[in-house]
N, C-alpha and C positions, 0 to 999 in steps of 0.2 A: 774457747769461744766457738759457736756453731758456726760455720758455716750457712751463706743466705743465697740465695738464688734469685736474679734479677729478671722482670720483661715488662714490656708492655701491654696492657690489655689492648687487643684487636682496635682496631678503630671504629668496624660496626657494631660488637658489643657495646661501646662508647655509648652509641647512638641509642640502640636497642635499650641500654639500661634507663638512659632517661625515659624514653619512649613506656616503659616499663613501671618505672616511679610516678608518670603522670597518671596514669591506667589505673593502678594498683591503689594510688595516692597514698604512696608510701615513700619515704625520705630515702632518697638516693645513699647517703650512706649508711643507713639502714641495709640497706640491698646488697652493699660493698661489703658490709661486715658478714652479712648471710652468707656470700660467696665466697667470703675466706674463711667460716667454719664448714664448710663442707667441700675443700678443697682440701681441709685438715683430716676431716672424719670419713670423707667417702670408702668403704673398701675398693671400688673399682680404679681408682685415682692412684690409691697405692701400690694397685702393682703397673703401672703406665710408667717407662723408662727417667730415669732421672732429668734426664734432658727434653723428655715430651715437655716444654711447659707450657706453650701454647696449649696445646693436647689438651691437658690439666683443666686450662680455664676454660677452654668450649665446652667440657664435657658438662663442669660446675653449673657452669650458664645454662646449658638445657637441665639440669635438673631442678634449677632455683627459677628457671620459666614456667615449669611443669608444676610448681609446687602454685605457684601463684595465677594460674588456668584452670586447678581443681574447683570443680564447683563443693561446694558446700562447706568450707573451713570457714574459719569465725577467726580473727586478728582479735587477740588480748593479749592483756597485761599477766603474766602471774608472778607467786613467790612462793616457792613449796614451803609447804607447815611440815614438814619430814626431807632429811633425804632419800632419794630414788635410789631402791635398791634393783639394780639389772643385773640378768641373767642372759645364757647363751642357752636355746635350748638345744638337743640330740643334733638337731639337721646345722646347728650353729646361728642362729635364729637370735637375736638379742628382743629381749622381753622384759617388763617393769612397768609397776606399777605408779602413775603422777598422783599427788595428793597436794595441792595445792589450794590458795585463795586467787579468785580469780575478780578481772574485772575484765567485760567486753566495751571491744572499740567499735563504735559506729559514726557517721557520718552524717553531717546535718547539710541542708541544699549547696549551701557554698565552700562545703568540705572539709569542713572544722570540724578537730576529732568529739565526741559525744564518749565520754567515759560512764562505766557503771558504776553501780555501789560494790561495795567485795562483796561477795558471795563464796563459797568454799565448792571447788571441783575435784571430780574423782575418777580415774578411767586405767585404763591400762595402753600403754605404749607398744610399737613393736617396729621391729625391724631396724630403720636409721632411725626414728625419734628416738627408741628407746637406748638408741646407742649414743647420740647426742642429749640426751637426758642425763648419761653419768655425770657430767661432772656439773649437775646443777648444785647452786649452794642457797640452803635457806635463808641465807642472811641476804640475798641478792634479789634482783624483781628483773623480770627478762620479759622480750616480746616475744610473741610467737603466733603462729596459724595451728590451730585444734579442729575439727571435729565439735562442734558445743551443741548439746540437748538439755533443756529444763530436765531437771527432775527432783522428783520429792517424796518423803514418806511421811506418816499419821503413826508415831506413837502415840496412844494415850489420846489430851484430850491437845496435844502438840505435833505443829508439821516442822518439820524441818525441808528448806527445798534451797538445791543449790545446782549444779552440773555436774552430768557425765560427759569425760572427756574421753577422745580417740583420736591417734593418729599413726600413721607408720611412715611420714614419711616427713618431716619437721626439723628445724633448727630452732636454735634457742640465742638471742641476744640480749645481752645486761644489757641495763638503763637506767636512767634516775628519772625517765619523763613524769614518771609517778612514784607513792611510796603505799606502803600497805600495813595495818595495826600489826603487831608483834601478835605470834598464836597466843600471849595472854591475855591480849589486849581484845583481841577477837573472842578467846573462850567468855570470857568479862560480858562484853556487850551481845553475844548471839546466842551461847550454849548456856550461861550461868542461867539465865530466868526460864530455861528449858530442863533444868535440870532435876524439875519434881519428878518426870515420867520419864527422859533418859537414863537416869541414873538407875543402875541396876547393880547387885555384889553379886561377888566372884561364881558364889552357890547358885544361881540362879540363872547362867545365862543361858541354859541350856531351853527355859520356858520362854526367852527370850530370843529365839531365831525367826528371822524373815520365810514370810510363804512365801517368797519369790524374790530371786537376785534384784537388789535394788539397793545402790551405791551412797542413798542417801537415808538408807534405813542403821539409825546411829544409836549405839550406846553409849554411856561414858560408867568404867569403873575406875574408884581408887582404891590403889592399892599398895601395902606395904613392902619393900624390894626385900629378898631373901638372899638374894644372891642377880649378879649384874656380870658380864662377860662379851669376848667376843671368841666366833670361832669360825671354823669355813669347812663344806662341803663339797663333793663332785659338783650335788645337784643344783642347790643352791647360790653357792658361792658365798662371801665372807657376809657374815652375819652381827650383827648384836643382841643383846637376849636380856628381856628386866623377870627374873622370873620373881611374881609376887603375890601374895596371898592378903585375905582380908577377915573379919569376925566370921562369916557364914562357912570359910573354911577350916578357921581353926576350933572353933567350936564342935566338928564333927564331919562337915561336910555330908552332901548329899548322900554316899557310898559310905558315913561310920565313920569317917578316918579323917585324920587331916589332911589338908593337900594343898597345892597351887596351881598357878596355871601361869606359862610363860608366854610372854612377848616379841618378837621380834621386829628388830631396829635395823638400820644402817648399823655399822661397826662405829660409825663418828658420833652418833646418837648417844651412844653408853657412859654419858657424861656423869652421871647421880652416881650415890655411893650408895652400899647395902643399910639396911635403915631408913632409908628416905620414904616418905608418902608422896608418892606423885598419881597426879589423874593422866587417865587416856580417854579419850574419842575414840571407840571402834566400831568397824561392825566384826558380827559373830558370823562364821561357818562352823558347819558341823563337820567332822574329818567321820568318815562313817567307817575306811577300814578302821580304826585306832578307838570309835566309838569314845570321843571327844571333841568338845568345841573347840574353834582353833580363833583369833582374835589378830583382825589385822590393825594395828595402830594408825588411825590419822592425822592425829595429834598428843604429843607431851604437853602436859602442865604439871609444872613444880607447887606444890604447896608450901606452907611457910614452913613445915617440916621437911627440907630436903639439901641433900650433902655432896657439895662438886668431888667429883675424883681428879686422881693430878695424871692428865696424858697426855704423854708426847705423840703430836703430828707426826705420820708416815713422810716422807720428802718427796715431792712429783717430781719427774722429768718430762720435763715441755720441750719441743722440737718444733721451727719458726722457718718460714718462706718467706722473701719477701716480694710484692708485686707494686711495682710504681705506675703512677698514673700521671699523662701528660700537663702539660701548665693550661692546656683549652680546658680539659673537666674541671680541672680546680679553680678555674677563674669561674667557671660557670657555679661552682656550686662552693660558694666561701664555707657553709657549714661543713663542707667533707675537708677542706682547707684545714680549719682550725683545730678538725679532729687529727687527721692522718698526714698531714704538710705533704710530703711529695711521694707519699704512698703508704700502704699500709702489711705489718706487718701477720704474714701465714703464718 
C-alpha cells in the first residue's frame, strides 16, 4: 500500500479559491481537481522536501492563479482523435503535438455555459501542457484553457476550417459535462462529403503540399498496411509506425519502382493488423534533407476491411497524495462534497 500524506489547505487559499471560482465562473471543484494535477506534475514541486506540504500547495495555488489571469486562453471541452505523442527536447524541454475535436465554452449575460458545435483542433504544446498532455486518452473528453484561433484552408472547390491550438502552460481534467462523435462518426458527417478534393494517393502527395504552414490544410489517404510496429528513439522516443502503400505505388510509383510511405502513431495507436485498409486524415511536410514527404496523422479510420491485433497493455504506476479539506468548504459547496467526501486524493 502507498503511503499518503495528510494537511489542510491554508485557510486563505480557502477563501481565495472561491473568490477565484466566482471570477473565473468556473466550478470550484473544477479548480480542486486543477490543483491536484499539478501538484502531481509540477517539476519544481518535486524536488520541494517531503514534508514541505504546505510549501507544495502555495506554490500549486500561484501557478493555477497565473494560469487563469493570462489573458487570451479560451476554456473548452476536448477529446483527442489520436493519442499525444511527447517528447523531451536537448535542453529537456517536453514538446507534442494536440490533435483533438474541440468545443469552445462561452458565457451568456447571466453565466450559463454557451457550448459550440465540435470543430476539430490542431497545435503544438510545450513545456508543462505538453507534459500534462501525456497521459491524455482518446476515449475521454477533459477541460481545459488553450490559446484557440480560427483557422482554415480551400482545397479545391472545399474549405475545411477548424482551430489552431497553443499552450505551454495547461492542465487537463476528465469530465462527462459533455460527450463528443467517435472520429468515425466525425470523419462520416465532416470529412466524408469533403472527400472528392481531399482525398489524394500515396503517388501524389508530393503535388499536394501547402504554400504555407497551415494546421487545417488536410488530406486524407488510404491505404493498404504492409507492415505495423512499435519501436523507440533517442530523439523521438517510443513510436508506432502503419507503414502502407496504395495502386499509385505499386503500380510504379513516381521514381519506377514500387514503394510506401510510413506513418507515425503513438505506440497504443498500432492496433490493425498487416492487410488492413484503413484511412488517415493528414497533413503533408516535405522532409527536404531525405527529399520525401513526411505525413502527420490526425485521424485513423478503419474501413470495413480492417484486422484488430491481440496487445497486451504496458502496467502504469500511479503514486497518490492526499490533501483534506475542512467541513466549512464542503458544506459550502455539496457538489465537491459528493465528488471528493472529506478530501481528495494527489
Amino acid at each position: 500500500m502507498t503511503d499518503q500524506k495528510k494537511t489542510t489547505i491554508p485557510d486563505d487559499i480557502k477563501v481565495s479559491l472561491q473568490s477565484l471560482a466566482k471570477g473565473a465562473k468556473v466550478d470550484a471543484n473544477i479548480l480542486l481537481q486543477e490543483l491536484k494535477q499539478i501538484m502531481q506534475t509540477d517539476e519544481i514541486i518535486k524536488t520541494m522536501p517531503e514534508e514541505a506540504v504546505e510549501q507544495k500547495i502555495r506554490f500549486a495555488w500561484a501557478l493555477l492563479c497565473r494560469k487563469y489571469t493570462v489573458s487570451g486562453t479560451t476554456q473548452i471541452y476536448i477529446r483527442p482523435t489520436t493519442k499525444p505523442r511527447v517528447r523531451q527536447t536537448k535542453k529537456g524541454k517536453f514538446v507534442g503535438d494536440l490533435i483533438a475535436l474541440v468545443k469552445t465554452i462561452d458565457k451568456d449575460e447571466s453565466g450559463n455555459p454557451i457550448i459550440s458545435d465540435t470543430k476539430l483542433g490542431v497545435g503544438t504544446l510545450w513545456e508543462k501542457a505538453a507534459e500534462n498532455m501525456k497521459g491524455l486518452d482518446p476515449k475521454k473528453v477533459y477541460k481545459t484553457d488553450l490559446f484557440v484561433s480560427d483557422a482554415s484552408a480551400t482545397v479545391g472547390n472545399t474549405k475545411v476550417e477548424g482551430y489552431e491550438l497553443g499552450s505551454n502552460n495547461t492542465t487537463f481534467v476528465e469530465t462527462t459535462d459533455t460527450t463528443f462523435p467517435t472520429n468515425e462518426e466525425f470523419y462520416k458527417s465532416y470529412f466524408e462529403p469533403k472527400e472528392k478534393d481531399l482525398k489524394v494517393s500515396l503517388g501524389e502527395l508530393d503535388l499536394n503540399l501547402a504554400a504555407e504552414n497551415n494546421v487545417m490544410d488536410i488530406r486524407i489517404v488510404t491505404g493498404f498496411v504492409l507492415d505495423v510496429g512499435e519501436g523507440q528513439t533517442a530523439k523521438a522516443g517510443e513510436y508506432g509506425r502503419y507503414t502502407i502503400t496504395d495502386d499509385s505505388l505499386l503500380g510504379g510509383g513516381p521514381k519506377g519502382m514500387p514503394g510506401s510511405e510510413s506513418i507515425f502513431v503513438h505506440p497504443e495507436e498500432t492496433i490493425y493488423e498487416k492487410s488492413s485498409t484503413l484511412k488517415f486524415v493528414v497533413s503533408i511536410e516535405f522532409d527536404k534533407p531525405n527529399e520525401r514527404c513526411r505525413l502527420t496523422s490526425y485521424m485513423l479510420v478503419p474501413t470495413t476491411v480492417a484486422m484488430k491485433r491481440k496487445i497486451q497493455p504496458k502496467p502504469v504506476a500511479q503514486q497518490s497524495v492526499e490533501v483534506s479539506l475542512d467541513d466549512e468548504l464542503v458544506a459550502e459547496h455539496k457538489k465537491i462534497e459528493d465528488s471528493i467526501g472529506d478530501g481528495f486524493t494527489l
